[in-house]
C-alpha positions in Angstrom: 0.0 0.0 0.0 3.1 2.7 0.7 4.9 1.8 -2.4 1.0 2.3 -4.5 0.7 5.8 -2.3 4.5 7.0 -3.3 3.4 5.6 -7.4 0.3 8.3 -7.0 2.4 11.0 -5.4 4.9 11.0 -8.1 2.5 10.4 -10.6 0.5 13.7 -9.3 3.8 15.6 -9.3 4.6 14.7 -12.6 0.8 15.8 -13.8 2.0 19.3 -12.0 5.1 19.9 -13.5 3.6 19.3 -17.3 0.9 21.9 -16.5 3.1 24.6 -15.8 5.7 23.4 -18.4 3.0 23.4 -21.0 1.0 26.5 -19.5 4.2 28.2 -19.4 5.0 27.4 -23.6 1.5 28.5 -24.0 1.9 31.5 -22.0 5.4 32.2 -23.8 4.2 31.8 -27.4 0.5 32.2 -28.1 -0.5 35.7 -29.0 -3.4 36.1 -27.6 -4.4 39.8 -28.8 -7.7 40.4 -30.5 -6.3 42.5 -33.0 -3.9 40.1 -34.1 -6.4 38.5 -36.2 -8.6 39.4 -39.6 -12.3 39.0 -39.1 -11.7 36.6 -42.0 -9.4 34.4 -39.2 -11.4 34.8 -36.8 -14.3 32.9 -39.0 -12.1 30.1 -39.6 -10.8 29.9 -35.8 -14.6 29.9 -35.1 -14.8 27.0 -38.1 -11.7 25.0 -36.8 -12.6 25.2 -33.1 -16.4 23.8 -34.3 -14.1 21.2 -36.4 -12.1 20.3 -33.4 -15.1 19.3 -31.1 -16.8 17.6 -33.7 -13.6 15.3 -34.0 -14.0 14.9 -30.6 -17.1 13.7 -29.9 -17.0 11.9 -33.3 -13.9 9.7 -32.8 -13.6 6.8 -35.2 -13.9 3.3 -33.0 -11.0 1.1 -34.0 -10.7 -2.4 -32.5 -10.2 -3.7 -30.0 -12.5 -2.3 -27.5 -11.3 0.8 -26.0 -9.2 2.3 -29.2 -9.9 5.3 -30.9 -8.6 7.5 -33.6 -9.4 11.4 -33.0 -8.4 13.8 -36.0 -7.9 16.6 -33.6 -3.9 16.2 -34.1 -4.5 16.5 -37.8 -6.4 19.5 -37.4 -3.3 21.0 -35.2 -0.6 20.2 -37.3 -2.0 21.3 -40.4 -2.6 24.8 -38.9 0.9 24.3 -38.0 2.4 24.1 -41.1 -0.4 26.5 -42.9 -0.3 29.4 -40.0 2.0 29.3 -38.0 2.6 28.8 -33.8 0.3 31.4 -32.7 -2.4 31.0 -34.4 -2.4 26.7 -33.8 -2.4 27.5 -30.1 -5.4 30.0 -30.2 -7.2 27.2 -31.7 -6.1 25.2 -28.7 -7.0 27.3 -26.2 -10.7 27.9 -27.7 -11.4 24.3 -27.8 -9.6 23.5 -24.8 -12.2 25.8 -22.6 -15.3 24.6 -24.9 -13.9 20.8 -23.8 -13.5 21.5 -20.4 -17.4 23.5 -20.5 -18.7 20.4 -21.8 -17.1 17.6 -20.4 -17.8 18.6 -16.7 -17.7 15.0 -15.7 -14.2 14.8 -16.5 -11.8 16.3 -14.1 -10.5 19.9 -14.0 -7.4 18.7 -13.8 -7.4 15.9 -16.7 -8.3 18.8 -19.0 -5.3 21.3 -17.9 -2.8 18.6 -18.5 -4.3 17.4 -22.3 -3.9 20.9 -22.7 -0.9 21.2 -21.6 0.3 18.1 -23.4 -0.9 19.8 -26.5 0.5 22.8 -25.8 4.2 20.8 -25.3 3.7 18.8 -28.3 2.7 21.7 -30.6 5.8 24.0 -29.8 8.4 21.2 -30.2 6.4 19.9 -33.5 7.0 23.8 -34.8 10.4 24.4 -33.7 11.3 21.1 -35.6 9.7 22.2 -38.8 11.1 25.4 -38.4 14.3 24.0 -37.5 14.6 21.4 -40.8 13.8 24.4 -43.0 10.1 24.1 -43.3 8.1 27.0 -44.5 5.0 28.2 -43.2 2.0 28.7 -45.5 3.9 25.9 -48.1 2.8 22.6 -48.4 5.2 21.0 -51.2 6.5 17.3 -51.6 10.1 18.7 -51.1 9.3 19.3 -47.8 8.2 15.9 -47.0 11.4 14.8 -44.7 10.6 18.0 -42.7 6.9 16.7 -42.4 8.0 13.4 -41.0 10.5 14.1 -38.8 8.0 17.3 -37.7 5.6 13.9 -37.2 7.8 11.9 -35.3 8.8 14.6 -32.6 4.8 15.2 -32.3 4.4 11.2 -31.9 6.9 10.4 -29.7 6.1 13.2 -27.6 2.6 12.4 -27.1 3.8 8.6 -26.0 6.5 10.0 -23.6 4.1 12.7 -22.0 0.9 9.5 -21.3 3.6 6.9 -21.5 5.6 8.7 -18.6 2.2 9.4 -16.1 1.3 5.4 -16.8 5.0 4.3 -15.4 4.9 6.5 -12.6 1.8 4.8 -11.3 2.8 1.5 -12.5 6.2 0.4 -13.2 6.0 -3.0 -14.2 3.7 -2.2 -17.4 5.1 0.1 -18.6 7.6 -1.6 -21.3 4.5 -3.3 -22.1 2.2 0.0 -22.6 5.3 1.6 -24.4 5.6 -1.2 -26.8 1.4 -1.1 -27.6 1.4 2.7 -27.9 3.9 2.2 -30.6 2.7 0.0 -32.0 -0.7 0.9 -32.7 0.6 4.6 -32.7 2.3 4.3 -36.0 0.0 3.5 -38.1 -2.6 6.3 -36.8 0.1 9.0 -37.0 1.1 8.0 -40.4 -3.1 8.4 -41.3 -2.6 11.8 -39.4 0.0 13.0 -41.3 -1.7 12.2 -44.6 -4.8 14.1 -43.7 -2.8 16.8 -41.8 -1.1 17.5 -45.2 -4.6 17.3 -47.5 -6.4 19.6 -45.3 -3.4 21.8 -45.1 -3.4 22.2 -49.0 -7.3 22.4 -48.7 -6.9 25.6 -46.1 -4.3 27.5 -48.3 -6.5 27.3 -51.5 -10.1 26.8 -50.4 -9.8 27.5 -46.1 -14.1 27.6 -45.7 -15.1 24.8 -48.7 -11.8 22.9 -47.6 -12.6 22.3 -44.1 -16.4 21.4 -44.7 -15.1 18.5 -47.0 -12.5 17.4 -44.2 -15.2 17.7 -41.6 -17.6 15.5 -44.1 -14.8 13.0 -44.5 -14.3 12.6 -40.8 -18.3 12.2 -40.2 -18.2 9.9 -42.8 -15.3 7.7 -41.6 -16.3 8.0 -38.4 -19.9 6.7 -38.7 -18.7 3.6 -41.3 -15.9 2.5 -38.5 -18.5 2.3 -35.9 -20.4 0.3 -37.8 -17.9 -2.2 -38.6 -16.7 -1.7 -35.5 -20.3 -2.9 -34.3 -19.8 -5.9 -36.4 -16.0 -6.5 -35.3 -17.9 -6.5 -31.8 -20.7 -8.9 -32.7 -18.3 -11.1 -34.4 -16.1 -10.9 -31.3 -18.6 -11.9 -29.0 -19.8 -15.0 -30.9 -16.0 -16.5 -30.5 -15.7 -15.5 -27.2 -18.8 -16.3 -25.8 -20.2 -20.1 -25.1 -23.1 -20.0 -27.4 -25.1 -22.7 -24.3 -24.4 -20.5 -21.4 -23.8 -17.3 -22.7 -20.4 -17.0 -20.5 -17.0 -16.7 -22.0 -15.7 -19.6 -23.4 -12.3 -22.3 -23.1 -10.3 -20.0 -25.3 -11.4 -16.9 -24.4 -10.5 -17.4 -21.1 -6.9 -19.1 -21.8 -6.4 -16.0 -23.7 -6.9 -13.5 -20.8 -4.8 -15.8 -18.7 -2.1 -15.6 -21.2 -2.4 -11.6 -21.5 -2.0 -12.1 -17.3 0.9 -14.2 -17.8 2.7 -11.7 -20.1 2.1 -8.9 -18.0 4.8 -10.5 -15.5 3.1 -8.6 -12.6 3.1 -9.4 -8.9 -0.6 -11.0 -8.8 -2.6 -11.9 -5.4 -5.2 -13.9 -7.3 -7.3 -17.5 -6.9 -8.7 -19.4 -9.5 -11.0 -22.1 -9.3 -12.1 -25.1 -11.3 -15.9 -26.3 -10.8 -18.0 -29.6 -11.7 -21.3 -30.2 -11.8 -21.8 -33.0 -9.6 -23.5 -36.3 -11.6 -24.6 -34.1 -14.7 -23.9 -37.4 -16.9 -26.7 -39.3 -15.0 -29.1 -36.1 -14.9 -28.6 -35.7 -18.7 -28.7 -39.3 -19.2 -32.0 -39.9 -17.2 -33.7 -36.5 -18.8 -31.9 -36.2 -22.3 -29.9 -33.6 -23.5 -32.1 -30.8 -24.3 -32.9 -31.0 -20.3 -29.3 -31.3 -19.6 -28.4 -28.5 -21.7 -31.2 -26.4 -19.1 -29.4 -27.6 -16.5 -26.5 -26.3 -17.5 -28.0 -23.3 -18.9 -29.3 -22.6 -15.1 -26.1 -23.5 -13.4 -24.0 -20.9 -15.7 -26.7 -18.0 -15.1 -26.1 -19.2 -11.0 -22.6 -19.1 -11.2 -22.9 -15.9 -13.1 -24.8 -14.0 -10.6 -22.8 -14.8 -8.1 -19.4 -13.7 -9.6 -21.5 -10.4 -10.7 -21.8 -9.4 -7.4 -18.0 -9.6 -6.6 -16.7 -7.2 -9.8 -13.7 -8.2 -11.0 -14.3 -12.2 -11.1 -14.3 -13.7 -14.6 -16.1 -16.7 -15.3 -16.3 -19.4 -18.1 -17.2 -22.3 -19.6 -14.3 -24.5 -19.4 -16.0 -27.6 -21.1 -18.6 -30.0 -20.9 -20.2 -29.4 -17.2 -16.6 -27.8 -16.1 -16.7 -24.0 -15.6 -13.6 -21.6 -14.0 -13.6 -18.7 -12.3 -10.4 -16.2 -11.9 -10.2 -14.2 -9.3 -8.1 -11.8 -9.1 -7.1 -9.6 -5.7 -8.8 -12.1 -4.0 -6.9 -14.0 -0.9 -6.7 -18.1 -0.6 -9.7 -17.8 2.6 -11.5 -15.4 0.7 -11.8 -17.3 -2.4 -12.5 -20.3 -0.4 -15.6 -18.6 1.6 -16.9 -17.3 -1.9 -17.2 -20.6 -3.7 -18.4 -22.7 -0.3 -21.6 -19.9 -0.1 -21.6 -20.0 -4.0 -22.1 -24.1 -3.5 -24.6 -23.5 -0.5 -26.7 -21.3 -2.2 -26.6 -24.0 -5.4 -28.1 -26.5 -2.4 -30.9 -24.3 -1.4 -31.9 -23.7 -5.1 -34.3 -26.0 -6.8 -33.7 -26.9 -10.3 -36.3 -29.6 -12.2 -35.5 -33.1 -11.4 -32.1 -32.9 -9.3 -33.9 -35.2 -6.5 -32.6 -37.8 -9.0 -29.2 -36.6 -8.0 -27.2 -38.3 -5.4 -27.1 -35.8 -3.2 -30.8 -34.9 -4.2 -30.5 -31.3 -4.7 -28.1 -29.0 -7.2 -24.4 -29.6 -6.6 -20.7 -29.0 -7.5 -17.9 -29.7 -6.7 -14.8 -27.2 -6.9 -10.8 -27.3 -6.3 -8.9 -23.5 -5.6 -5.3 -22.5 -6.4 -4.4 -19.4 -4.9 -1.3 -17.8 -6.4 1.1 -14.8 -4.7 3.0 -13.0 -7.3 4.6 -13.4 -10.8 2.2 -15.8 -12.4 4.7 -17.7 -15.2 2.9 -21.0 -16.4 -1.3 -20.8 -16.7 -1.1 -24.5 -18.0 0.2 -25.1 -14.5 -2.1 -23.4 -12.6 -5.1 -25.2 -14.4 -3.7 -27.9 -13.4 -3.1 -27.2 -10.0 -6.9 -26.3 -9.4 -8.0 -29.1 -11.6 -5.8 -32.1 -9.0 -7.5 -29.8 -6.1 -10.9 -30.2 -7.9 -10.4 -34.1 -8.0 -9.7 -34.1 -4.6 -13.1 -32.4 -3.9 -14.8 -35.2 -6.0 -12.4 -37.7 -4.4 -14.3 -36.9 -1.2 -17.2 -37.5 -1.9 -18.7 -34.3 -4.1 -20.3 -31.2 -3.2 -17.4 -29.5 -1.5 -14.9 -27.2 -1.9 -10.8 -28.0 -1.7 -7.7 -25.8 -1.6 -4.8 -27.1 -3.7 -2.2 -29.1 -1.6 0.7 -30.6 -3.0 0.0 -33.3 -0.6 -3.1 -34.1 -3.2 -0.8 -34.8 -5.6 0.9 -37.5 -3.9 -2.5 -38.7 -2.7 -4.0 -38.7 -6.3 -0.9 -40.7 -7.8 -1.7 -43.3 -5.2 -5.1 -43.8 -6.2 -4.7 -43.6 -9.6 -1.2 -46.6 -9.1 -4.4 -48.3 -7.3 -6.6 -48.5 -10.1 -3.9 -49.6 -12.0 -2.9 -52.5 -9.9 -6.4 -53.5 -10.0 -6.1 -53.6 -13.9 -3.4 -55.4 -13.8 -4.9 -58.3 -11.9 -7.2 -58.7 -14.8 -4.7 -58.6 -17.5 -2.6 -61.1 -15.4 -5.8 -63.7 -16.5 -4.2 -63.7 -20.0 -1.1 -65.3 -18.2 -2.9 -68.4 -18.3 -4.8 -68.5 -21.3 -2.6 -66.3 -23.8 1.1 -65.0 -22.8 1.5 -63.1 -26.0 -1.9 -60.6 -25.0 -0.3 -60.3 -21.5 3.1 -59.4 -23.2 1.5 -57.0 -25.9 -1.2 -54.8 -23.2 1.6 -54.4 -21.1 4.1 -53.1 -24.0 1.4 -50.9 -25.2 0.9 -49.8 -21.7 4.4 -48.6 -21.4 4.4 -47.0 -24.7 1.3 -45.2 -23.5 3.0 -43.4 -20.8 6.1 -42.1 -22.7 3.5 -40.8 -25.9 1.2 -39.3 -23.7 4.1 -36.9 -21.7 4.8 -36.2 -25.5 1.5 -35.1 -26.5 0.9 -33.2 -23.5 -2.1 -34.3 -22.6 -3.9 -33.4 -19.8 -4.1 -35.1 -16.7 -7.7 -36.9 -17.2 -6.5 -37.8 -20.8 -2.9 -39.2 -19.6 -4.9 -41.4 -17.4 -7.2 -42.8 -19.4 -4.7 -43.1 -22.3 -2.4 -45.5 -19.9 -5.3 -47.0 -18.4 -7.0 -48.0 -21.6 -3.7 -48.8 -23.1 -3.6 -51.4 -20.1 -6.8 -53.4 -20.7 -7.6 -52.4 -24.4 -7.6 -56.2 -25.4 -9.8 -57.7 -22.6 -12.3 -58.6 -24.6 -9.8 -61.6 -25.6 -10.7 -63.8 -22.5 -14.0 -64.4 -24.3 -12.2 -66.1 -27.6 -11.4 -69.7 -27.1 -8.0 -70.7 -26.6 -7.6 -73.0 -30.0 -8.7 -69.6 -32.0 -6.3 -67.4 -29.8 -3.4 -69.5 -29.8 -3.9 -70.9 -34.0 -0.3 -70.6 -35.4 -1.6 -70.8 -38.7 -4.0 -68.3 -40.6 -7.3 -67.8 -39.1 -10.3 -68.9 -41.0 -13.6 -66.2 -41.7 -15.4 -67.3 -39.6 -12.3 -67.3 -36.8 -11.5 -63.4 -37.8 -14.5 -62.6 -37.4 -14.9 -63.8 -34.0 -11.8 -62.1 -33.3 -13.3 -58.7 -34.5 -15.8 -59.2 -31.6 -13.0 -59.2 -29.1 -13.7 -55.3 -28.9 -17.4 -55.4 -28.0 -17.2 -58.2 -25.5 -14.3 -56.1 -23.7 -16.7 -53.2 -23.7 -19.5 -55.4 -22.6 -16.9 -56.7 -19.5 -15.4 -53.5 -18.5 -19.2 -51.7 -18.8 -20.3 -54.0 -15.5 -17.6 -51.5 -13.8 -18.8 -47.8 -13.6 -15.0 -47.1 -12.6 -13.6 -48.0 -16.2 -16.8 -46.4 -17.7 -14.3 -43.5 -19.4 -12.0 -46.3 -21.0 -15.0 -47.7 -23.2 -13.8 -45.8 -26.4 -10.1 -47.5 -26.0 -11.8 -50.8 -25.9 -14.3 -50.5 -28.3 -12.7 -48.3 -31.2 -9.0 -48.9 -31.0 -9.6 -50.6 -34.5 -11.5 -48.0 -36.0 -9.5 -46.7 -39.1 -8.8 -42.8 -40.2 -10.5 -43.6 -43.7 -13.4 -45.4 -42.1 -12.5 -48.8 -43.4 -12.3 -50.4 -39.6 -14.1 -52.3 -37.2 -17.1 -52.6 -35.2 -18.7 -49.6 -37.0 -16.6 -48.1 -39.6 -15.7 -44.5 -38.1 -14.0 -42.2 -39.7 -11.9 -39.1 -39.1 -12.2 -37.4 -35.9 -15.7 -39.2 -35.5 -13.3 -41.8 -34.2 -12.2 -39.8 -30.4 -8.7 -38.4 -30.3 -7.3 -41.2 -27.6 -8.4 -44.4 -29.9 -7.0 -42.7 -32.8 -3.6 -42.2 -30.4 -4.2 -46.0 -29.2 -4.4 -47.5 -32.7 -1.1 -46.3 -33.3 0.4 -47.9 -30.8 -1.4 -50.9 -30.9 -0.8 -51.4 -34.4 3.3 -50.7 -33.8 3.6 -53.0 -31.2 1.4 -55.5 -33.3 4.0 -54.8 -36.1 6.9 -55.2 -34.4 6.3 -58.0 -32.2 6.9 -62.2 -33.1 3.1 -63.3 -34.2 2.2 -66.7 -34.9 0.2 -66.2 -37.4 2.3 -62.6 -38.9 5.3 -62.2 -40.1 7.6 -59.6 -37.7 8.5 -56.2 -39.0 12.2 -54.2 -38.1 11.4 -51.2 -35.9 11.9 -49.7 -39.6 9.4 -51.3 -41.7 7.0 -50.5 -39.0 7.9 -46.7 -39.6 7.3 -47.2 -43.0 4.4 -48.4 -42.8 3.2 -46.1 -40.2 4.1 -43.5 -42.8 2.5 -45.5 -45.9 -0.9 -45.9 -43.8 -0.9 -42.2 -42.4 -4.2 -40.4 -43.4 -5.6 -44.1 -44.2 -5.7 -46.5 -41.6 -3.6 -43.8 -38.8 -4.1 -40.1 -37.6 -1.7 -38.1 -39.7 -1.7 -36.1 -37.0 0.0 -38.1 -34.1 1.9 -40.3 -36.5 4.9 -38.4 -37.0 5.0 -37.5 -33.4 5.5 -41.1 -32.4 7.7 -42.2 -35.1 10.3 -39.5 -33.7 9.3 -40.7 -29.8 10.4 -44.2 -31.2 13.6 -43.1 -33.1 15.1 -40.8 -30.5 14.5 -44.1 -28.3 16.3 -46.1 -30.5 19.2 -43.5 -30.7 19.7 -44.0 -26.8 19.5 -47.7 -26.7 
């Protein structure tokens, strides 16, 4: 709080100093004598100064939000060039007081220092023209270096006199700021310059016509940019927005976690990672266009809640997952939020949640609260998302604060369900050692592709798991077809293509193993649509059989087969290459051949 007080102080002092700097300049070099002026200037003052707050009120909206283009510097550095010092700040000065008269909502002092900026920028932009031979009341090509360097004091001016009040109440930004306001600043000052010039060469030969024209042109432009910029909105809110709940969406919200990683500043903020407890059986029990309510309700729930706190901003994260950021907001105060947010979900009644488990609307939520300089967002997703299995781990409807005890915790449980896997692949043992053999290579492969991929923690899991058991459906073939040494018959094949519907139908009696029913059941699904049980195709086929098939298929490949002949780790690359966009994701297939041939570079 005293570093944030001493930021304002110097700020304020700095605001000080360029008032009586650019009141001073003003003071120094503006000629304010009535007599100095024709009648016939005087008109066009009057015109310019009307000119100048129509520019202003009329600004011309550029995206994103919050950007604007005013043609007031246009208006000032034409007079510059065309009239002289003097006569530019008389202009000033009128429109400066008409500003301040009525914009009363702005502060007093917010107007004395844009004047004052003005006033700054003005002199140094006529001492530079003056300075690289420019001539006033000339507009000609040959003094078009003159014009641009006359520009680039103006611009770089401008950002050093906002830039400069911005870093004195917030250090940390202000590279950041600097860099946008350069950015974006170029290419407006370059349109400046360009209309500076035409309505320059409009004042010397046609001053009254002239400037009605320029003023047209600027009412024109700046009606047709808010229009598109009305579009640019529309269009931005249909990709931001989750078109179900009407909250932001997955990648709307990565992106402003991103722009809050990038900002590198010290952050005090919380995020947190909610389910909807059992939506699967309340959408599976009512259908989908009830589930979609459901969720419809619970985002408009969630919503008001967050309203009431300000700053929060919430999204749909997927599915029946939404997050919440938080930002200011302490570990305990983050944690009392979300519990009331989850009592109040309790208390309110939504059609047919008595089916529920807990027979009323519930989630469950897991919080990561983060002090200072935020530098991975994948990681902090994560950490609220092991923190949010904890909470289900407990038995739903709660609300859990990430500890890196969890993590140990959840490794257990998941080695757990593993074991228990096992002990059912260990049946092959008995019947068919090469199955055993082959679930636990694909197993292994498994973990090292899925660290490559990245995949999340959920899809690791059920990748390796899957990987695991993804031929169970074996124990059901009879142990002359399984073990044949010769080829199989049409009749035998096709009782081994049912080996992946009768593992669904044994893992399905387990709601546990519910998620690895795709592995099972479409691990020989083909790309191209020419596999088995029911012919999928493309990314119809979900992304971790496609990944499974790979595997499966390599290890198939590369393994000694009775009734197959064995492929080099080499052949099986080509192949996976020659079949890539057929019978294999072209997508993950290069990824694994190079997993498998930096392996085979260690060995």
């Amino acid at each position: 709080m005293n570093n944030k007080r001493k930021f304002h102080q110097k700020a304020n002092m700095y605001v000080i100093i360029v008032s009586i700097l650019g009141t001073a300049l003003f003071a120094l070099f503006a000629d304010m004598t009535f007599e100095a002026y024709s009648p016939r200037l005087w008109m066009l003052i009057a015109c310019l100064v009307t000119v100048l707050v129509l520019c202003r009120h009329y600004t011309i909206l550029l995206p994103p939000k919050g950007n604007a283009l005013s043609m007031d510097s246009a208006i000032y550095l034409a007079c510059t060039f065309v009239f002289g010092l003097d006569f530019t700040l008389m202009i000033l000065f009128i429109s400066s007081i008409i500003g301040a008269l009525y914009q009363v909502k702005i502060k007093w002092w917010k107007h004395l220092f844009n004047f004052a900026t003005f006033s700054i920028m003005i002199v140094a932009a006529y001492a530079t023209f003056i300075l690289l031979g420019g001539q006033v009341g000339v507009i000609s090509p040959a003094l078009m270096p003159s014009y641009l360097v006359t520009l680039a004091v103006y611009m770089l001016l401008n950002i050093f006199c906002i830039g400069m009040y911005f870093y004195l109440l917030d250090a940390d930004s202000f590279l950041a700021m600097v860099k946008g306001l350069i950015k974006e600043a170029f290419s407006s000052y370059i349109s400046i310059l360009i209309l500076s010039l035409l309505l320059g060469i409009l004042l010397i030969h046609q001053p009254f016509y002239g400037l009605f024209l320029f003023t047209c042109l600027i009412l024109v432009l700046s009606f047709a940019f808010k229009m598109h910029f009305k579009l640019y909105e529309e269009a931005s809110k249909k990709a931001n927005v989750d078109h179900l709940t009407g909250l932001y969406n997955h990648g709307y919200f990565k992106e402003l976690l991103e722009e809050l990683v990038k900002e590198k500043k010290d952050e005090n903020v919380s995020l947190a990672m909610i389910d909807l407890d059992d939506f699967k059986k309340y959408n599976d029990y009512f259908g989908h266009l009830q589930g979609d309510e459901l969720l419809k309700g619970f985002g408009l729930l969630l919503k008001e809640g967050c309203s009431s706190q300000g700053n929060f901003t919430l999204a749909r994260y997927g599915g029946e997952e939404f997050i919440i950021l938080m930002p200011n907001t302490t570990q305990k105060d983050a944690f009392h939020f979300l519990d009331g947010l989850r009592k109040k979900m309790n208390d309110t009644y939504f059609k047919g949640v008595e089916i529920l488990p807990h027979g009323c609307l519930s989630f469950s939520a897991g919080i990561i609260h983060q002090e200072g300089i935020i530098y991975n967002s994948a990681e902090l997703i994560g950490k609220a998302d092991q923190a949010l299995y904890y909470a289900k781990a407990q038995g739903k409807n709660s609300v859990h604060l990430f500890d890196e005890k969890d993590v140990i915790q959840k490794n257990l449980d998941e080695e757990k369900e593993i074991e228990l896997l096992e002990q059912q692949v260990r049946i092959f043992l008995s019947k068919d050692i090469y199955t055993y053999k082959h679930s636990k290579r694909v197993y292994a492969y498994a973990i090292r592709f899925a660290n490559i991929l990245k995949l999340n923690d959920y899809e690791k899991k059920t990748l390796v798991m899957g990987a695991l058991i993804h031929d169970i459906g074996k124990l059901e073939i009879p142990r002359d077809v399984i073990n044949k040494t010769g080829k199989l018959e049409p009749h035998e094949w096709e009782m081994m293509k049912k080996h992946v519907i009768w593992g669904k139908e044994i893992i399905s009696t387990n709601k546990e193993l519910l998620d690895l029913v795709p592995l099972v059941e479409l691990h020989h699904e083909r790309y191209d649509g020419k596999g088995y049980p029911y012919g999928l195709k493309g990314e119809s086929i979900p992304k971790l059989a496609r990944i499974l098939c790979i595997i499966d298929s390599f290890d198939a490949m590369t393994t000694e087969r009775p009734y197959q002949a064995t492929k080099t780790f080499e052949e099986a690359i080509m192949e996976l290459e020659q079949c890539a966009g057929k019978q294999f994701d072209p997508e993950f297939v290069p990824v694994f051949i190079e997993m498998i041939r930096e392996e085979e570079t260690m060995e």
